[in-house]
N, C-alpha and C positions, 0 to 999 in steps of 0.2 A: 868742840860743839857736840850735843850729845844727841842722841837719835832722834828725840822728839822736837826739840830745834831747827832740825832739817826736814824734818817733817813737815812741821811750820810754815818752815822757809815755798817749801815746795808747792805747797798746798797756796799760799797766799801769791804766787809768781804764778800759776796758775790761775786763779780766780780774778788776778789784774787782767790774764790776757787775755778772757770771755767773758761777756757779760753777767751771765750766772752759770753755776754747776751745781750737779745733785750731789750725795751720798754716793751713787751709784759710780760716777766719775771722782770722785775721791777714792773709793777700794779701787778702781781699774787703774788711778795711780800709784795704788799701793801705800795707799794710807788711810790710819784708820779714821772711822768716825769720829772716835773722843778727840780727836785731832782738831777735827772740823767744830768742835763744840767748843771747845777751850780757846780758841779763837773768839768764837761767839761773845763766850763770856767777858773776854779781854777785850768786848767793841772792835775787833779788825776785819773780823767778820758778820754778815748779817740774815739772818734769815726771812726771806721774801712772800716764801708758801711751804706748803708740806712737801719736806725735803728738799729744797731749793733755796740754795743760797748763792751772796754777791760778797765781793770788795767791800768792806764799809766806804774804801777812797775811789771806787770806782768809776768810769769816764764811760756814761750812757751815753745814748742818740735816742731820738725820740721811737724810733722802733724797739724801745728795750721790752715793752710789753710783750711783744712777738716773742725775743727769747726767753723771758721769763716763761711764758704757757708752754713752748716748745718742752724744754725743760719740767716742768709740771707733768705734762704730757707728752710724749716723746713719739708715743704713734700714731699723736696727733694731724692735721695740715690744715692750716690758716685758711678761712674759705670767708667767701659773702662778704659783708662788709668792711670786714680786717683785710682781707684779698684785693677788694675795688682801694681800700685806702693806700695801702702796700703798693699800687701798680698806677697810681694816682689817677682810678677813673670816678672820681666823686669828689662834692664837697661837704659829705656827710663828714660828721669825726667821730667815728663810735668812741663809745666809752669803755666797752667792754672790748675783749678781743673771741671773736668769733672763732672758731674750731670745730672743725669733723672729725668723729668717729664712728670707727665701724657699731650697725646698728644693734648688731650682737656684743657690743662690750660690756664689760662692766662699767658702775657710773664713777667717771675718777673721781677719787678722794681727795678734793685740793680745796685748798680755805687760803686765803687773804690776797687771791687773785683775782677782777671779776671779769668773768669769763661768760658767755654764749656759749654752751655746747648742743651740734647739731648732729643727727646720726645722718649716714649715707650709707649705702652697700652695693656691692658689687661693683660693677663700671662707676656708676657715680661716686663711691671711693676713690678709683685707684686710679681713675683716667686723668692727665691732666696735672701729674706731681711734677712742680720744679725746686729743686735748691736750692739756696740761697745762702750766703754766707753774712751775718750779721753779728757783728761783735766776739766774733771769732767762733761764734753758734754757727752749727748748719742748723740753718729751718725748714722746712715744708712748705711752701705754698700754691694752690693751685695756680696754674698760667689767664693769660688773659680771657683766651677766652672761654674756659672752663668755667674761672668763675663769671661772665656773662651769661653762660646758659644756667648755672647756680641759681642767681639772681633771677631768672625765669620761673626756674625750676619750683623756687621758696621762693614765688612773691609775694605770697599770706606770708610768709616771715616779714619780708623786707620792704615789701610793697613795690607797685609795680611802677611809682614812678622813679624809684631807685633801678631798678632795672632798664629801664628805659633809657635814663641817662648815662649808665653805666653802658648801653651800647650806643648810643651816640656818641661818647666822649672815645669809646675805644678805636668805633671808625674813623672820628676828624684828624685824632691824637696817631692813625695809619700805626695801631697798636696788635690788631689786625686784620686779617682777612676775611671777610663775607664768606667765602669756602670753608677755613678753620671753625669760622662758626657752625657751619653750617654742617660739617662733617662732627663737632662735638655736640650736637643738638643730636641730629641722630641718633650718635653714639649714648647719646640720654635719654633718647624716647622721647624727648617732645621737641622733634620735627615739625609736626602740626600746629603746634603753637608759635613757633618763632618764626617761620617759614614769612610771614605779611612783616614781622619785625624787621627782619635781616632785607628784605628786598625792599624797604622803602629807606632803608641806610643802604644800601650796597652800591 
């Protein structure tokens, strides 16, 4: 069997065992891109978005979206509407998968994903990251009640009866604590606004 065969080999036993991979994870396997392409070519592989490819035979779950963006954007973290779906506090079903980034980034370059991108900065970036392991993807997504105070935060995004429900659903659902919220409202500056929310659910 001769180098690029194994290659092959390597690269396609990999990409069965997560639901997508970049370019970037292909070199940190130690293989090259033409690799990744000549698959392509041969249908065993398929390309999803800009640098982001799957399995052609691959075995999704209906969160594939989440890794696919993860992957698209890596220093990305799933917020707002993708977040409340993720943690099942809504019966919204977006169609896009919503995402934060820092507000100072640049704007990613990613096509045939559709995607919401939201900026946040400082504490409302960073506070509130859990990981998740999905299709052999880690992901990024804020916790519950991160994204309920989101959902406050951006209710001109999302509207406020999305948020509403999204904390009613979190308290029945004992998803969390009236405290948690209460300590991540704070910690985001709008205390004053959620303060009559949280106390007529708590």
């Amino acid at each position: 069997m001769d180098t690029r065969e194994t290659e092959s080999d390597r690269i396609l036993h990999h990409a069965r065992r997560q639901g997508a991979f970049s370019l970037r994870d292909a070199r940190r396997w130690g293989i090259h891109p033409e690799v990744v392409y000549r698959l392509m070519r041969a249908g065993l592989v398929e390309r999803v978005a800009r640098g982001v490819y799957r399995a052609s035979d691959g075995q999704f779950t209906e969160k594939h979206g989440l890794v696919l963006t993860t992957k698209a954007i890596p220093e990305g973290v799933i917020c707002l509407l993708s977040a409340l779906d993720f943690h099942q506090l809504t019966t919204q079903l977006p169609f896009e998968v919503w995402i934060a980034i820092d507000r100072r980034a640049a704007q990613p370059r990613v096509s045939g994903l559709p995607l919401r991108i939201v900026r946040f900065s400082g504490q409302s970036l960073r506070m509130g990251i859990e990981e998740h392991e999905l299709e052999g993807v880690t992901v990024r997504v804020y916790s519950v009640a991160k994204t309920v105070v989101d959902c406050f935060r951006c209710r001109s995004l999302v509207g406020l009866d999305v948020a509403l429900e999204a904390l009613r659903d979190c308290r029945e659902q004992r998803k969390c604590t009236p405290s948690d919220l209460w300590e991540m409202a704070v910690a985001c500056r709008i205390g004053s606004v959620m303060r009559p929310y949280i106390e007529a659910v708590g």
